[in-house]
C-alpha positions in Angstrom: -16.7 -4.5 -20.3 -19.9 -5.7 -19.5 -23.2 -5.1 -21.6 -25.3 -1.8 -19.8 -27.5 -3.1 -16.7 -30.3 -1.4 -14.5 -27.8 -0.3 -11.5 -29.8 -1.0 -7.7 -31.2 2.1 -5.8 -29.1 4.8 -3.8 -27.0 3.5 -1.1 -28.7 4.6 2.5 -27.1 5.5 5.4 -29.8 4.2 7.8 -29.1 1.6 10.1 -31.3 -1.0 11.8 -31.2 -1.1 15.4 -32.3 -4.3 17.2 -31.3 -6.3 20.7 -28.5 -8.9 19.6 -29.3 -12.7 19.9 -26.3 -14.8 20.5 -26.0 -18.0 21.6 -25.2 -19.3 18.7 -22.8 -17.1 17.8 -20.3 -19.0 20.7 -21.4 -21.7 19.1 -19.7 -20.4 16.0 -16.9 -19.1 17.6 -16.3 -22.0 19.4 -16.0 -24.1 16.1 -13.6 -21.5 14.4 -11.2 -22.7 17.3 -11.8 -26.3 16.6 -8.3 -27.6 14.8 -8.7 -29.2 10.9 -8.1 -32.8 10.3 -4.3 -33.7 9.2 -4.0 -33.2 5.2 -2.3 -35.6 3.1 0.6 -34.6 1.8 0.9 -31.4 -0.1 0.7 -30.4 -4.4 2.7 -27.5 -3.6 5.1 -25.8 -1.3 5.2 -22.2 -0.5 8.8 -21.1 1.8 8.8 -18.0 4.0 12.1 -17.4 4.9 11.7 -14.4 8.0 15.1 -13.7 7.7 15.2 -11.6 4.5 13.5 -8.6 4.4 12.4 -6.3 1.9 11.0 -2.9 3.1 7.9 -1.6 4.7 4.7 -2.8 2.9 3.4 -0.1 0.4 0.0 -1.5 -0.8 0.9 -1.0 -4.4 -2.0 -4.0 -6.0 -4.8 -1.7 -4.0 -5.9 0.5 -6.7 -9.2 0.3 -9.0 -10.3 1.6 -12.4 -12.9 3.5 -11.5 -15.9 2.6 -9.2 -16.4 5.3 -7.3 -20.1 7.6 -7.5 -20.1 9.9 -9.9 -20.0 12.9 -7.3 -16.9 10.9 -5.5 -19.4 10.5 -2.4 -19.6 6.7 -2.1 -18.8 3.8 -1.5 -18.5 5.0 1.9 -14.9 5.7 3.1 -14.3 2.5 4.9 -14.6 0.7 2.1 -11.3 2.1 1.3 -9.6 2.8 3.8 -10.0 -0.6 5.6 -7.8 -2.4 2.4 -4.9 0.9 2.3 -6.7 2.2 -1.3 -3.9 3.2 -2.9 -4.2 4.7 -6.4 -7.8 5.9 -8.6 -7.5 6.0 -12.4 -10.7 7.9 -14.0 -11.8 10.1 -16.4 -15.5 10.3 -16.2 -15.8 7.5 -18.9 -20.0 6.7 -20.1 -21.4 9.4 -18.6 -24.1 10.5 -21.4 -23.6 8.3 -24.4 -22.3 9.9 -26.6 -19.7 12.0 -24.3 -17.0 14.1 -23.7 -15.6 16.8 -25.6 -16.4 15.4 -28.9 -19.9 15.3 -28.2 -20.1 18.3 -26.3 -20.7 17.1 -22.8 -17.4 17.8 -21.2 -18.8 19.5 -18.7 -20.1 17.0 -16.6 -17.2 14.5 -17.1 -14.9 17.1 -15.7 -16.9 17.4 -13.3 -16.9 13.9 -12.0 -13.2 13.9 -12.9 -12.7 16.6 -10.4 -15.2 15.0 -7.9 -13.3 11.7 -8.0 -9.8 13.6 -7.3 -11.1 15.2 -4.3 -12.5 12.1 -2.8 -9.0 10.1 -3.6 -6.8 12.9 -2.1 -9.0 12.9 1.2 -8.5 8.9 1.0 -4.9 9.4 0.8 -5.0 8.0 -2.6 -3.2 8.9 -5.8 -5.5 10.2 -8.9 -4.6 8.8 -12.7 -6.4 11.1 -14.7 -7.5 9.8 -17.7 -7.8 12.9 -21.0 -9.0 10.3 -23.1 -12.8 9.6 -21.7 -12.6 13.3 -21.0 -12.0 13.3 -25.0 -14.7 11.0 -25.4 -13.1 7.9 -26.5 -14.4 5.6 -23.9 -16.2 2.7 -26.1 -19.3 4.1 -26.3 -19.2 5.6 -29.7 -16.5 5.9 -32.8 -15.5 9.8 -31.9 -13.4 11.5 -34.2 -9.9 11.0 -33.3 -7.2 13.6 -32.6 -4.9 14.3 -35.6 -8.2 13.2 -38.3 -6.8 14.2 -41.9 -3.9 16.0 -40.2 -6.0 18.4 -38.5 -4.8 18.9 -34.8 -6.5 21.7 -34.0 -9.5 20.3 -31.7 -7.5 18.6 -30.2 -5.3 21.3 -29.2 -8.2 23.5 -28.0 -9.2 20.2 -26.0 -6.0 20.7 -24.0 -6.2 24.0 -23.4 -9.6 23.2 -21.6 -8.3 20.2 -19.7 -4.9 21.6 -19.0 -6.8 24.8 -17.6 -9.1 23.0 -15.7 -6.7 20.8 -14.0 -4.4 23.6 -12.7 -7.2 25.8 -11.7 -8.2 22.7 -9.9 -4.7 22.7 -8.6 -4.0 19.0 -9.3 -0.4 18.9 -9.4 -0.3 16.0 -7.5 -1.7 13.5 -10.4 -0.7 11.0 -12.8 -1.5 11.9 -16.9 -2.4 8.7 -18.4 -2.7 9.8 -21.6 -4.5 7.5 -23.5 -6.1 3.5 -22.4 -5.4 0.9 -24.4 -3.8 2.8 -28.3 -3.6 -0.8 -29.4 -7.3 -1.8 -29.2 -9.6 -0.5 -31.6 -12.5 -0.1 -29.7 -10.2 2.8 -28.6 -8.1 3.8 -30.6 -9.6 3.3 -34.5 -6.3 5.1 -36.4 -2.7 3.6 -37.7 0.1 3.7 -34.8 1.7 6.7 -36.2 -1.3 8.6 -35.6 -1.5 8.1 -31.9 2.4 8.6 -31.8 2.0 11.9 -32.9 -0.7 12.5 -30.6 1.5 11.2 -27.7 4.0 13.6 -28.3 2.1 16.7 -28.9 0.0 15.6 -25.5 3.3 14.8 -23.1 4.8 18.2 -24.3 1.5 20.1 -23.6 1.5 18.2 -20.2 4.9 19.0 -19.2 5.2 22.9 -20.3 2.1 22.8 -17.6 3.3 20.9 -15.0 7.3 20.3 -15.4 6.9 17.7 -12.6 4.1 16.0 -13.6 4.3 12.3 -13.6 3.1 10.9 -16.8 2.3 7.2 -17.7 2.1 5.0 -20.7 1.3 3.6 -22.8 -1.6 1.4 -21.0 -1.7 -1.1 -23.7 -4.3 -3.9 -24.1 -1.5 -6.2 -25.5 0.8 -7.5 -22.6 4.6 -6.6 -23.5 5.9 -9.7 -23.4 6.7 -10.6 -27.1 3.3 -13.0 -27.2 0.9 -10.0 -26.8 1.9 -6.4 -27.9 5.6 -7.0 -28.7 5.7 -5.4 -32.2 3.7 -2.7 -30.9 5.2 -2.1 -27.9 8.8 -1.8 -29.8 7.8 0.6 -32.3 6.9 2.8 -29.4 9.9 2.5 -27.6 11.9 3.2 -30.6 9.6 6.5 -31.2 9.5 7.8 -27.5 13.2 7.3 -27.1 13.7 9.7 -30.9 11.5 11.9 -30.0 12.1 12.5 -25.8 8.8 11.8 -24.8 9.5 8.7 -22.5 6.9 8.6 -20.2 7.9 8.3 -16.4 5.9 4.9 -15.6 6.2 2.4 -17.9 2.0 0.9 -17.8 0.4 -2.2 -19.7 -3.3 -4.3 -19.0 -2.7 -8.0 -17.8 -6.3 -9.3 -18.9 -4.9 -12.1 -17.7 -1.7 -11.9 -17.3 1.7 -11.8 -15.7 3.2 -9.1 -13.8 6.1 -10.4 -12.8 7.2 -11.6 -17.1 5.8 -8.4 -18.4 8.0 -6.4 -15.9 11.1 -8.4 -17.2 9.8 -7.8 -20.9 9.7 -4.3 -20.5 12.8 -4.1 -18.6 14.5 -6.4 -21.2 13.2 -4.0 -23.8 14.8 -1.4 -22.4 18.1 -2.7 -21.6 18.6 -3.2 -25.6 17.7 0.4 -26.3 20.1 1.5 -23.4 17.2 3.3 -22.1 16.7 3.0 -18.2 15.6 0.3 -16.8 14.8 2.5 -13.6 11.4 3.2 -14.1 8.1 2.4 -12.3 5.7 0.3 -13.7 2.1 0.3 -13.0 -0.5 -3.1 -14.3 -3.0 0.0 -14.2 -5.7 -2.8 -15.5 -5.3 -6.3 -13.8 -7.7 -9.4 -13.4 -10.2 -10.7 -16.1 -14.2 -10.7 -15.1 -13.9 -14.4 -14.7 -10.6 -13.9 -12.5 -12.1 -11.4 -10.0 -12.0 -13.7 -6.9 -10.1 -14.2 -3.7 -7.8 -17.0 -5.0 -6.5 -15.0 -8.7 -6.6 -11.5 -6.6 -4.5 -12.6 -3.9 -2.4 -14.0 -7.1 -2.3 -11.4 -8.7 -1.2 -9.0 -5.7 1.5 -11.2 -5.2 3.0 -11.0 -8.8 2.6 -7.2 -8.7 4.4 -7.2 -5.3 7.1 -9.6 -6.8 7.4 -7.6 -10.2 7.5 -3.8 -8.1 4.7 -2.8 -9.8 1.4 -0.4 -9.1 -1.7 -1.8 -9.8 -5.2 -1.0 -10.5 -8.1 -3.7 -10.5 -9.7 -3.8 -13.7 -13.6 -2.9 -13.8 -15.9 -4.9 -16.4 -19.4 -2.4 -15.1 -20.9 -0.8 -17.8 -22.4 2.7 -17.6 -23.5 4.0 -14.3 -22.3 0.7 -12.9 -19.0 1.8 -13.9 -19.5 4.3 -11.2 -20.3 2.0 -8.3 -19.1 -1.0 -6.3 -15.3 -0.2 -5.5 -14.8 -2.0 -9.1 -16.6 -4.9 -8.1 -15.2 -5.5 -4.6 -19.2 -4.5 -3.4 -22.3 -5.6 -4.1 -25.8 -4.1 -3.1 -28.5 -4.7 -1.2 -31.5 -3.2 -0.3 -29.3 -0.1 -0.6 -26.7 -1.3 1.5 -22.7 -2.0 0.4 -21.9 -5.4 1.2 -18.6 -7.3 0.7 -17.5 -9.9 -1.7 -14.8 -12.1 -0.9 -12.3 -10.3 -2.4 -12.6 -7.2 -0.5 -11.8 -9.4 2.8 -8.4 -10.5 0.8 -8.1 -7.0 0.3 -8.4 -6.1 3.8 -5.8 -8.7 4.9 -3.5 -7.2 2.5 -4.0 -3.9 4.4 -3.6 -5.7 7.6 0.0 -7.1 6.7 2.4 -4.4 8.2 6.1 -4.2 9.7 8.4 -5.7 7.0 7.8 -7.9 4.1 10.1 -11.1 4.2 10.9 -13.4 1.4 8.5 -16.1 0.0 9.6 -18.2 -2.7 6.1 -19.4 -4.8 5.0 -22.8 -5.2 3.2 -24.1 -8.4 0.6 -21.8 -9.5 0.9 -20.4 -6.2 1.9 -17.2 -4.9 2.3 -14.7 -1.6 3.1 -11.8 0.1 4.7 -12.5 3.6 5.5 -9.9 6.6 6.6 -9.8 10.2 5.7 -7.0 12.6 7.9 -7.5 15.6 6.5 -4.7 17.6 2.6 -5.9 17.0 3.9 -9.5 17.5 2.3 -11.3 14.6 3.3 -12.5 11.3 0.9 -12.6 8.1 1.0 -14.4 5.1 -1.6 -13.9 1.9 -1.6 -16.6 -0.7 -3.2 -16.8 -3.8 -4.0 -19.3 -6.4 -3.7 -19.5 -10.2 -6.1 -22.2 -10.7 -5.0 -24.4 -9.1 -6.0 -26.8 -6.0 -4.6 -29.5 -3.5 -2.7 -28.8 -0.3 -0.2 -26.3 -0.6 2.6 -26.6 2.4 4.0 -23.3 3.8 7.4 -24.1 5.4 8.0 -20.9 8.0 11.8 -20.4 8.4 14.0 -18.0 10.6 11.1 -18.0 12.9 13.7 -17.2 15.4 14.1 -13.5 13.4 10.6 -13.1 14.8 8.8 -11.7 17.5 6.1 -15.0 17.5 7.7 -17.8 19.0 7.3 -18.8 22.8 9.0 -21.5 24.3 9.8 -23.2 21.1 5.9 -23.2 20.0 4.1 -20.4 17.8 0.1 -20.1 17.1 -0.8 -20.9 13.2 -4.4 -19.3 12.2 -5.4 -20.9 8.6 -8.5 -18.4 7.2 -10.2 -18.9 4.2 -11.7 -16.1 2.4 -14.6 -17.7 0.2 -15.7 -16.8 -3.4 -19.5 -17.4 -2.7 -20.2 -17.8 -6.5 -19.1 -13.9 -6.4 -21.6 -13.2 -3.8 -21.5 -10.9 -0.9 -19.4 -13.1 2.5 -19.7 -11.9 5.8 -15.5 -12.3 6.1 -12.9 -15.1 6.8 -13.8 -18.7 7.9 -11.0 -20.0 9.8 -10.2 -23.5 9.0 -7.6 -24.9 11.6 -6.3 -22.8 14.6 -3.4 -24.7 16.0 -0.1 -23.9 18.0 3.3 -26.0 16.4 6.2 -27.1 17.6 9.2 -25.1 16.7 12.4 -27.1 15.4 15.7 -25.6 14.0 13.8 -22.2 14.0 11.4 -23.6 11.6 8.2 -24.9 11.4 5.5 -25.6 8.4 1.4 -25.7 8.0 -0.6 -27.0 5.1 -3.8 -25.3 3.4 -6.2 -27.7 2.3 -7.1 -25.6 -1.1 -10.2 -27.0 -2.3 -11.5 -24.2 -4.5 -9.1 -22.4 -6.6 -11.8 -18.9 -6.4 -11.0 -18.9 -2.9 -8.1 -16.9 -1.2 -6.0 -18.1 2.3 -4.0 -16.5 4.6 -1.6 -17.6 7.6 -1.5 -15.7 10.3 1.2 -16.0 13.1 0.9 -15.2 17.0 2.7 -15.9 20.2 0.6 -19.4 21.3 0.0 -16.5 24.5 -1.9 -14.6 22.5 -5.4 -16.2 22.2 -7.1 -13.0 20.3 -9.7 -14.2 18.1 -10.4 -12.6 15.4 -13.7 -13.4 13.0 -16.6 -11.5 12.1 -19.6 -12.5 14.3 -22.9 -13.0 12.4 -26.3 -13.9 14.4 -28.0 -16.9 13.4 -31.6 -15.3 13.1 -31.4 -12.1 11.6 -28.1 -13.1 9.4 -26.4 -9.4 10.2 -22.8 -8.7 12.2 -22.2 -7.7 15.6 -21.4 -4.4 15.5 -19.5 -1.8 17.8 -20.6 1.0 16.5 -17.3 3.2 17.9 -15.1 0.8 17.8 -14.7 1.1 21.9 -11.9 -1.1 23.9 -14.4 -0.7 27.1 -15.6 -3.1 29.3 -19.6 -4.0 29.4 -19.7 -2.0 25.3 -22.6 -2.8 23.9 -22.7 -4.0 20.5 -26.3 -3.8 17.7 -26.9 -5.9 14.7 -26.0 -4.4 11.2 -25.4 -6.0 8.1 -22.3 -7.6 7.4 -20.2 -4.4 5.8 -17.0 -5.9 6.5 -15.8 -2.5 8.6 -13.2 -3.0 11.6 -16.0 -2.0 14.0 -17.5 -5.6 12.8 -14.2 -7.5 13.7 -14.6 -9.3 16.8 -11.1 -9.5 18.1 -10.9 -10.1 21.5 -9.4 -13.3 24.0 -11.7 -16.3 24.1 -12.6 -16.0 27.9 -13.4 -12.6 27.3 -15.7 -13.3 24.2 -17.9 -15.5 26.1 -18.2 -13.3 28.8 -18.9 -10.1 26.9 -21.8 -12.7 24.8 -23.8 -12.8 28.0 -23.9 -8.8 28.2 -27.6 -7.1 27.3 -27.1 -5.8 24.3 -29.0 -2.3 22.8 -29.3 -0.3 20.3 -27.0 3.0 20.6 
C-alpha cells in the first residue's frame, strides 16, 4: 500500500450545461473509420476458435478490494454497473488509526462494513467481509493478536459482536474471509500455529451461525505455487484437512502473479492429500501498483477466466483513499469521477456476452473471446504481459457465427490507452476494416506498441456500420452526452465531462451520426 495522501474534495453531482460544438467531432469520427496501414508480420499469434464454447460469461475478474465511500454512497452506481461489478471484499480497514476492536473503535468500522454490504447487494454484487480490519489488524498498528499468551478470550467476545451484528444485519448472503494475508507480518506478527488455531476456533464460530455460510481462505500474500508460499501453504492444508475446517474457496494474492499456475498448484496440492479438487478459487488480490493498466488487467482477466477463478483488483490507496476511486479504476477532478483506461477494458469485459469460445494465448499474450449470435457481434479482449510487437488473431469457425455476410465480416481494432495512468475519455479505434472470409476463417493483426495499453476485436456483419466511440468536443474537452439515454430522432445531446457512462457512447450508423451532428443542441 501506498504512503497516506491528502484525498481531493467530495464528488458533486452538478453538471454543466452548455450548447454542443461539433464540427470537429465528424472530423474525429471520420478518422476512427479511416483503415490502419498493413503491419509487418506478427511477434505473436492469438487463435479464436468460434466453434468451442464454454458457457455464458460470468464476469468473475470484476471485483475490487475496497474503494467504495465510507457510507457505501459513491462512486456513483454506473461506475459499476457499466463493467458487471461482481464481487466487494471490505472490512472497514484505516478508518481512525489506531482501529477496530482492539482500539476501541469498532463502531464505526461496522458501520462502513454494513454500509458497503448494502451498497454491493443493490449493485448485485457479492460482499467478502473481512473480521480481520474489523479486529484491527489492517497495517496500521501492531494490535494484539488473537490467541496472545494462550488467552482467547477477546477474541471470542470479538465474535460474539461481529457474529451478532452480521445476523442482525441479516447478511447471510456473504463470504467470511477470515483473515488477509496470515503469512505476511505486517499482518499477521505470530508463529503459524497461532493463526491455525485461530482459523479453527473462527470457521467453527462462523458455521454454528450461519451453517451455509461460504467461507474463504486462506488469502495468502505468498502465491501457492511452490516458489512463493509453498511450505506455508502445505502446513495449512495438512492442518485444515485434521482438523475439518476446509474452507469452501480456496483464495491466494497474485502481486504479480499467475492465476492460471497457482490454480494448478493448489489443485495439485490437493490431489496428493485426496482432498477435493472441486473447489472455487478466488485471486481476491490481483495486479501490482505498477501493473494496474489496460494491457496487465486485460491479462490478468484472462488468466482468471482461464484458471476459473474470482477475482478482486488489488487497491494500493492508503487511508481515506482506500475508500475512493473503484480501487483505482477513477480518478478526480474538480470533484468529478473520471475514467482511467482500465475502467474502459473493464467495460468491454462487461460488454462481451452470449457464449465464451475458445482462445488459445500467444506469447505473453492472453484473451477472453465470445459470440452473441442473437446481438450479431463477436468480441474479443486481449491483454498483454509486457510485451509488444504485432500480435495476429486468426478467427476460426466464423461460420458458427452470426457475423459473416456474403463471405466478408467487419473487424473493429480499439485501443484502450494507459495515458501515464491518467483519466481517457474511452477507446481509440485503430483500423475499422471488413475481411474476406476463406475456409470459414479469417485473421487481423494488432499493432501493440505499448505493453500498458489494452485491445479489443470486435466483430460485426460488414451490414452493420454502427459506430461506436465516445465523442469528445474539441473546445471544451467534455463528451457528448444523452442524458436518458433516448433511441429518438432529433434527441438532443449537452456537454459533460468524459465519465465513461453508456449515455456517453455514441453508437449509432455513420449516415445517421452526421446527420444528428448538424442538430441544435441544448441543455436539458
Amino acid at each position: 500500500m501506498k504512503p497516506l495522501t491528502t484525498p481531493p474534495g467530495p464528488a458533486t453531482h452538478a453538471r454543466r450545461r452548455a450548447l454542443a460544438s461539433v464540427a470537429v467531432l465528424l472530423t474525429n469520427l471520420a478518422a476512427t473509420l479511416v483503415p490502419a496501414a498493413s503491419s509487418q508480420a506478427a511477434d505473436a499469434t492469438v487463435t479464436v476458435d468460434f466453434s468451442a464454447t464454454r458457457g455464458a460469461p460470468t464476469y468473475r475478474a470484476s471485483g475490487t478490494l475496497y474503494g467504495m465511500a465510507e457510507d457505501g454512497s459513491l462512486p456513483q452506481e454506473h461506475f459499476y454497473k457499466d463493467i458487471k461489478w461482481k464481487f466487494m471484499r471490505a472490512g472497514g480497514a484505516q478508518l481512525d488509526s489506531p482501529g477496530g476492536w482492539v482500539a476501541g473503535t469498532y463502531d464505526r468500522r461496522w458501520n462502513s462494513t454494513l454500509a458497503q454490504y448494502k451498497s454491493t447487494k443493490a449493485l448485485g454484487g457479492t460482499f467478502v467481509i473481512l473480521p480481520h480490519d474489523l479486529w484491527g489488524a489492517d497495517g496500521t498498528t501492531s494490535p494484539t493478536f488473537p490467541g496472545d499468551n494462550g488467552d482467547w478470550s477477546r477474541f471470542d467476545a470479538f465474535y460474539d459482536r461481529l457474529l451478532a451484528d452480521a445476523k442482525a444485519a441479516g447478511m447471510t448472503d456473504i463470504q467470511w474471509d477470515i483473515w488477509n494475508e496470515p503469512d505476511y507480518s505486517a499482518f499477521w506478527d505470530r508463529p503459524q500455529a497461532q493463526y491455525l488455531e485461530m482459523w479453527k476456533r473462527a470457521h467453527q464460530r462462523i458455521r454454528a451461525a450461519f451453517p451455509g455460510a461460504v467461507i474463504v481462505g486462506a488469502s495468502t500474500a505468498g502465491k501457492p505455487s511452490a516458489d512463493g508460499g509453498g511450505p506455508w501453504w502445505n502446513t495449512y492444508l495438512d492442518y485444515v484437512k485434521a482438523n475439518n475446517v476446509e474452507p469452501d474457496i480456496y483464495s491466494w494474492h497474485d502481486l504479480p502473479g499467475d492465476p492460471v499456475a497457482d490454480a494448478d498448484a493448489v489443485n495439485s496440492k490437493l490431489a496428493a492429500r485426496s482432498m477435493t479438487t472441486s473447489r472455487p478459487f478466488q485471486v481476491n488480490e490481483y495486479a501490482a501498483d505498477t501493473e494496474q493498466n489496460p494491457g496487465r488487467g486485460g491479462w490478468y482477466i484472462s488468466r482468471l477466466e482461464r484458471a476459473g477463478a474470482d477475482g478482486m483488483r488489488a487497491n494500493w490507496a492508503w487511508g481515506t483513499n482506500l475508500h475512493d476511486f473503484a480501487a483505482n479504476l477513477l480518478t478526480r477532478t474538480g470533484g468529478r469521477y473520471l475514467p482511467l483506461g482500465e475502467w474502459f477494458l473493464y467495460r468491454y469485459y462487461g460488454s462481451q456476452t452470449g457464449t465464451i469460445v475458445n482462445l488459445t494465448p500467444g506469447t505473453n499474450t492472453d484473451g477472453v473471446a465470445t459470440k452473441d449470435n442473437s446481438a450479431r457481434n463477436a468480441k474479443i479482449l486481449l491483454g498483454s504481459n509486457g510485451s509488444t510487437g504485432d500480435v495476429t488473431v486468426d478467427l476460426n469457425r466464423l461460420d458458427t457465427t452470426s457475423v459473416v455476410e456474403n463471405g466478408r465480416v467487419r473487424a473493429i481494432v480499439q485501443r484502450i490507452p494507459n495515458n501515464g495512468g491518467g483519466a481517457v475519455t474511452g477507446p481509440v479505434t485503430v483500423s475499422d476494416r471488413t475481411l474476406t472470409v476463406s475456409g470459414d476463417s479469417a485473421s487481423v493483426i494488432v499493432p501493440w506498441t505499448d505493453a500498458a495499453d489494452g485491445y479489443t476485436v470486435t466483430l460485426l456483419p460488414p451490414s452493420n456500420t454502427a459506430v461506436s466511440t465516445v465523442a469528445v468536443v474539441q473546445h471544451s474537452g467534455q463528451g457528448l452526452d444523452d442524458t436518458d439515454l433516448s433511441t429518438d430522432d432529433a434527441t438532443q445531446y449537452q456537454q459533460y465531462h468524459c465519465a465513461g457512462g453508456h449515455q456517453q457512447m455514441l453508437d449509432t450508423a455513420i449516415k445517421n451520426a452526421r446527420e444528428m451532428a448538424l442538430l441544435p443542441y441544448a441543455g436539458r
